[in-house]
C-alpha positions in Angstrom: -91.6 15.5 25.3 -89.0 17.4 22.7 -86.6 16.9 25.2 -87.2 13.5 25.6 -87.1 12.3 21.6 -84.2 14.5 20.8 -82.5 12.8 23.8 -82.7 9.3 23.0 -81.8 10.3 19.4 -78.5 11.5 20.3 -78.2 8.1 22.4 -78.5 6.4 19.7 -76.0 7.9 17.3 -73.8 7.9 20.1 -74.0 3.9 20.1 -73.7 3.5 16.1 -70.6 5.3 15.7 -69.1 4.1 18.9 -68.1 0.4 17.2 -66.8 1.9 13.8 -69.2 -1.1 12.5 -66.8 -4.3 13.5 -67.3 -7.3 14.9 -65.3 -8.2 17.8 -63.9 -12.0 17.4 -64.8 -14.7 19.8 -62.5 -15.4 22.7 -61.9 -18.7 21.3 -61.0 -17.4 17.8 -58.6 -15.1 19.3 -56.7 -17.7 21.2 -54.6 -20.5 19.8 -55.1 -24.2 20.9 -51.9 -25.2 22.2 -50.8 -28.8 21.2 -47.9 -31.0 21.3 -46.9 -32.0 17.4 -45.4 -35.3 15.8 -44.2 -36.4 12.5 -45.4 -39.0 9.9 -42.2 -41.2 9.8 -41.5 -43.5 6.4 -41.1 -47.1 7.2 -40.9 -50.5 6.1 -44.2 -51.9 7.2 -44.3 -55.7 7.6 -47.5 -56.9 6.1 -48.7 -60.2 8.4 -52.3 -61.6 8.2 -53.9 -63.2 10.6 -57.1 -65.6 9.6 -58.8 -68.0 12.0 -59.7 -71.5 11.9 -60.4 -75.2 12.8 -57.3 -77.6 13.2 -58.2 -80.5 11.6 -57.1 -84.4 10.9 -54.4 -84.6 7.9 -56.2 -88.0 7.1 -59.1 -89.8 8.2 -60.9 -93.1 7.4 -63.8 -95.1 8.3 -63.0 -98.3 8.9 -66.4 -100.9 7.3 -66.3 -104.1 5.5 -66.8 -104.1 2.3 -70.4 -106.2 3.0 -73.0 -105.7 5.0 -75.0 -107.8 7.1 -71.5 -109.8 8.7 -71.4 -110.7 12.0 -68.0 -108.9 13.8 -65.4 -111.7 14.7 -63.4 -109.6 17.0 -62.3 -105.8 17.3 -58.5 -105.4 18.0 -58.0 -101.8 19.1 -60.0 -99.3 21.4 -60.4 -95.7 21.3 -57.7 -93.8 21.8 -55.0 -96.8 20.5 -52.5 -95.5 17.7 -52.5 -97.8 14.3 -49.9 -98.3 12.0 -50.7 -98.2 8.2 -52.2 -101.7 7.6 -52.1 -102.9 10.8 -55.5 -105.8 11.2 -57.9 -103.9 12.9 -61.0 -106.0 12.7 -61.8 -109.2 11.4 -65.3 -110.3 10.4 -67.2 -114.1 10.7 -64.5 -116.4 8.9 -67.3 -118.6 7.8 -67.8 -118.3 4.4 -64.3 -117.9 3.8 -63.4 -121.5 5.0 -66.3 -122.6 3.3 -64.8 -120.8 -0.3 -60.9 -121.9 0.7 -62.1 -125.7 1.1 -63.7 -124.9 -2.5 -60.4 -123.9 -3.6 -58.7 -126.5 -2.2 -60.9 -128.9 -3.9 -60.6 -127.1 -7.5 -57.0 -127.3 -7.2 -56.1 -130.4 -6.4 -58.5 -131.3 -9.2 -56.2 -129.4 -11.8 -53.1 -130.6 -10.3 -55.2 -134.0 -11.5 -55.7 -133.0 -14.4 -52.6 -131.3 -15.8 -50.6 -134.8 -16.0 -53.4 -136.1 -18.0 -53.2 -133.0 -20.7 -49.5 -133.4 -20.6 -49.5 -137.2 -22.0 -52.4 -136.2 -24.1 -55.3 -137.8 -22.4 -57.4 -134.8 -22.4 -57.6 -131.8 -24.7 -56.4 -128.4 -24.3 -60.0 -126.6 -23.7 -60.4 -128.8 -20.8 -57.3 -128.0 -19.0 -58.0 -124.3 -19.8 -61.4 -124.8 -18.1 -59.7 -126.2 -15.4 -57.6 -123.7 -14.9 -60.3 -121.1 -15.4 -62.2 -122.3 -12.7 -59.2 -122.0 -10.2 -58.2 -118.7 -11.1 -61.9 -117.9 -10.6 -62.1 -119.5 -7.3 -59.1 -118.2 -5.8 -59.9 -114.5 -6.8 -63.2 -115.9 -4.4 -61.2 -116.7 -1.7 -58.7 -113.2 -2.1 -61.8 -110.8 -1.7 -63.2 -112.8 1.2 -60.2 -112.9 2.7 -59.6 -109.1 2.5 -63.2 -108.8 3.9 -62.8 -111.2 7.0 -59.6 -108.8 7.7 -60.0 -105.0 7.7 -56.8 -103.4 8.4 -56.2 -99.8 8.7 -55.5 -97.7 5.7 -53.8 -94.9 7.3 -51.5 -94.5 10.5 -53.4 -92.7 12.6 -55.5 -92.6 16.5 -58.6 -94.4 16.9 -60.9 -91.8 17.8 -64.7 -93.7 17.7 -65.6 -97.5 18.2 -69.5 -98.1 17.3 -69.6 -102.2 18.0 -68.2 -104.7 20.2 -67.0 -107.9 19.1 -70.1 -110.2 18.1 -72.4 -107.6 16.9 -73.7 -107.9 13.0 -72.2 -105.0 10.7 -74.9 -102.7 9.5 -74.7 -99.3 7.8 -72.4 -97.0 10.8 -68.5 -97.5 10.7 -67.2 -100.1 13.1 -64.1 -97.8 13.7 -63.1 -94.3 13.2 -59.3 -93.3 12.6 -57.9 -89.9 12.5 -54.1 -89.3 11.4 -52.9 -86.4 13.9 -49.4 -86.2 13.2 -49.3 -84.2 11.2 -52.5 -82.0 11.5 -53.9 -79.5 9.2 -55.8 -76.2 9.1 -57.7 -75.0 5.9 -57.3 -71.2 6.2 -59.6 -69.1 3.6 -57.7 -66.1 2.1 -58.3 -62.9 0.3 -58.0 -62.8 -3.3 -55.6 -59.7 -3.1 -52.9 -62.1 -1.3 -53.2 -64.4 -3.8 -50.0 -63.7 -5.6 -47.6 -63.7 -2.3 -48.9 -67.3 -0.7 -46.4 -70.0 -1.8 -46.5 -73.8 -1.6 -43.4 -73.9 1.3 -44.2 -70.6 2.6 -44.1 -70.8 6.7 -46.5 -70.0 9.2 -47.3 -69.1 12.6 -50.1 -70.7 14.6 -51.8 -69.7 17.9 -53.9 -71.9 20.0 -56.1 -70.2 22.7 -55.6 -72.9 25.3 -51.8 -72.7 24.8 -51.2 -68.9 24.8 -47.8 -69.2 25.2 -46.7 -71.3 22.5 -45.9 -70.9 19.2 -46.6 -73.7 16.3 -45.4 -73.4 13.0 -45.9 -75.1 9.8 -46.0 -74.6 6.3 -48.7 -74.4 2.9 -48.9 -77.9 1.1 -51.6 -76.9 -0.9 -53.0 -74.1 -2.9 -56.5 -74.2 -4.0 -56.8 -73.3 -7.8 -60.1 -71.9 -7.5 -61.4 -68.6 -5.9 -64.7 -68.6 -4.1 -67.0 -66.5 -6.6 -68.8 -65.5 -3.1 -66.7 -64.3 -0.4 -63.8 -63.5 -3.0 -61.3 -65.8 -1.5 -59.3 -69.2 -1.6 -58.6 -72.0 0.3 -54.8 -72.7 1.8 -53.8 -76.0 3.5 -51.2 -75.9 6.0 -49.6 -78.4 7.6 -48.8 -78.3 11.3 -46.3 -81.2 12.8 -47.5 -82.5 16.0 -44.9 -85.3 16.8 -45.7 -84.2 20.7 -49.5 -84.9 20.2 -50.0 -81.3 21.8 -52.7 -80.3 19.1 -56.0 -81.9 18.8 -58.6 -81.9 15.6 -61.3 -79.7 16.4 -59.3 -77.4 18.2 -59.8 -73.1 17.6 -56.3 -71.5 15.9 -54.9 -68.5 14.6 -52.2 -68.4 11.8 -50.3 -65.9 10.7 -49.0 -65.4 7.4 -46.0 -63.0 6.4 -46.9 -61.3 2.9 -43.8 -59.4 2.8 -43.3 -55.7 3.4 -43.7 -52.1 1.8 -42.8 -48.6 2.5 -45.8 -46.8 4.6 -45.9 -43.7 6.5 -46.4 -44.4 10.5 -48.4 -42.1 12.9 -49.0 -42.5 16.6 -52.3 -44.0 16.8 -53.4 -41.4 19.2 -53.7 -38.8 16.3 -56.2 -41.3 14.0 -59.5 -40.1 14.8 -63.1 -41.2 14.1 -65.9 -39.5 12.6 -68.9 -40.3 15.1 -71.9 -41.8 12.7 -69.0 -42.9 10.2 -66.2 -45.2 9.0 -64.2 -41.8 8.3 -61.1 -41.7 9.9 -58.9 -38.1 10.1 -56.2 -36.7 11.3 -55.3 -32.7 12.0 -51.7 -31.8 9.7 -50.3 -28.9 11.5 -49.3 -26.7 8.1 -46.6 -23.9 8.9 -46.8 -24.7 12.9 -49.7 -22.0 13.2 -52.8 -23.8 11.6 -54.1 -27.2 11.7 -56.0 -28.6 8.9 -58.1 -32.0 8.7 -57.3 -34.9 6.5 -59.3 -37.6 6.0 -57.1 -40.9 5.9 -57.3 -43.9 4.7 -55.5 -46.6 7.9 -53.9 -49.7 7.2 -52.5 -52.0 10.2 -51.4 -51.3 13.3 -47.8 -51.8 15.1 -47.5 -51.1 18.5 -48.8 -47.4 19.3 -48.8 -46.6 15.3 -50.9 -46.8 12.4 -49.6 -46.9 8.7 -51.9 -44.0 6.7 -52.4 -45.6 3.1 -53.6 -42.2 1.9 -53.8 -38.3 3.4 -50.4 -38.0 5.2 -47.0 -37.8 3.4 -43.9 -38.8 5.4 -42.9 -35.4 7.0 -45.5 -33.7 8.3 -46.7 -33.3 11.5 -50.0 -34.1 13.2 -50.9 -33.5 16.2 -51.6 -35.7 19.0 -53.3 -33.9 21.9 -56.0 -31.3 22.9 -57.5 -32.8 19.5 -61.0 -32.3 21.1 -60.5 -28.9 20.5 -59.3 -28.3 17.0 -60.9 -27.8 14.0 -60.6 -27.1 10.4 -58.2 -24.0 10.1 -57.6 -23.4 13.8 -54.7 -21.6 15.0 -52.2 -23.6 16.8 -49.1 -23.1 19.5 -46.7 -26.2 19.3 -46.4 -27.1 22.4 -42.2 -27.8 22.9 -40.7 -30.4 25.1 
């Protein structure tokens, strides 16, 4: 039993003075991850922004009388007919307007009557100013019936709705609709950051989805003055010709606005990586060719197969673009050469 004990004794001092007390490195520590390197290149980074929205009439106008409760003489246009800018579109029941120009007729020919008769003294000077009075009062009549019995069009433009036929008593919905579509219009909310680069005159580009292989462009007419407290933006209108008739109102666009440019630093996009259960975004700087070391980064756009780093990389360094599943914080490298 001695024998035993004093054996397994020796055993074990044989074992704890075998190691010298060391620990013996992973495999995977001892070996470097071999990857393929490339450098942050300084650039002039174009900055375009791209916002999305509804193409829109330039003008429109219903087209009512200015009474209610008129019977529709005749409608002169369908849908679908262009109108020139105060073209007769409609004309009301001519009724009451005959009725009031026979009135006039009457009143004036009685001041024509009377105006000798002042003139040799046969009447005094309030009458004939009463006379005259009552004509200017009567053809003022006559002038607003007259602009009611025609309704012309306000606005060069498409007619786009009809809601009555020719007959039919006016009551409270428009008897036309007319849209002005050449030129158009798109009202584009923008960031309050852009504010300062967005000028009346400024061009831009303009996509349409059912057209993918056109480009429109117009240019900002108007500048909102006001910022939206909310959403922290402000309201552009551009103005899109159409002289072909191509775009429609109501149609889905995207425009494009150039804000200028600035120096950036450019990576391949393939070395932007993305922390899973985050919006962090990192890359691996290979320091001294031997170690890699992650950076969190802060991305701006993208062109082509490269992404401008705001903030983390300085134009220079190198980052590496492959077997990035495998590095780490502090893990030795091997650039891999060409």
């Amino acid at each position: 039993m001695r024998k035993i004990l004093l054996m397994m004794a020796v055993a074990a001092m044989t074992c704890g003075c075998g190691g010298g007390g060391k620990r013996t490195a992973p495999e995977s520590e001892q070996t470097a991850v071999l990857t393929r390197s490339m450098e942050a290149e300084g650039a002039t980074v174009r900055l375009t922004e791209e916002f999305t929205s509804e193409i829109e009439p330039y003008r429109e106008n219903d087209i009512t009388p200015a009474a209610s409760g008129v019977h529709i003489d005749r409608i002169l246009v369908e849908v679908g007919d262009a109108v020139r800018e105060g073209q007769l579109v409609v004309s009301l029941d001519p009724t009451q307007y005959t009725q009031q120009l026979v009135q006039l007729q009457t009143v004036e020919s009685d001041y024509n009557r009377l105006l000798p008769v002042y003139e040799a003294g046969g009447i005094s000077a309030q009458q004939i100013e009463q006379a005259k009075a009552q004509l200017d009062v009567q053809r003022e009549v006559v002038a607003n019936l007259k602009k009611n019995i025609e309704v012309r069009s306000p606005i060069a433009g498409v007619v786009t709705a009809r809601n009555y036929e020719s007959g039919d008593l006016f009551a409270q919905q428009p008897i036309l609709h007319i849209m002005q579509i050449d030129p158009l219009k798109v009202i584009v909310n923008i960031s309050e950051q852009f504010f300062p680069q967005v000028k009346v005159g400024m061009p831009v580009d303009l996509y349409v989805e059912i057209f993918p292989d056109r480009l429109f462009t117009g240019r900002v007419s108007l500048i909102y003055p006001a910022l939206d407290a909310t959403t922290r933006t402000f309201k552009v209108e551009v103005t899109v010709p159409n002289g072909e008739g191509t775009l429609r109102p109501g149609m889905y666009a995207r425009t494009t606005f150039d804000m200028g440019s600035k120096d950036g630093v450019m990576v391949p996009d393939v070395a932007v990586q993305k922390q899973v259960g985050s919006a962090e975004r990192y890359v691996y700087v290979i320091v001294g060719d031997t170690v890699a070391e992650r950076r969190s980064v802060e991305v701006g756009r993208q062109v082509g197969d490269r992404v401008d780093i705001l903030q983390g990389v300085a134009a220079g360094e190198q980052v590496a673009v492959t077997a990035l599943s495998k590095l780490y914080d502090g893990a030795r490298v091997e650039i891999k050469q060409d």
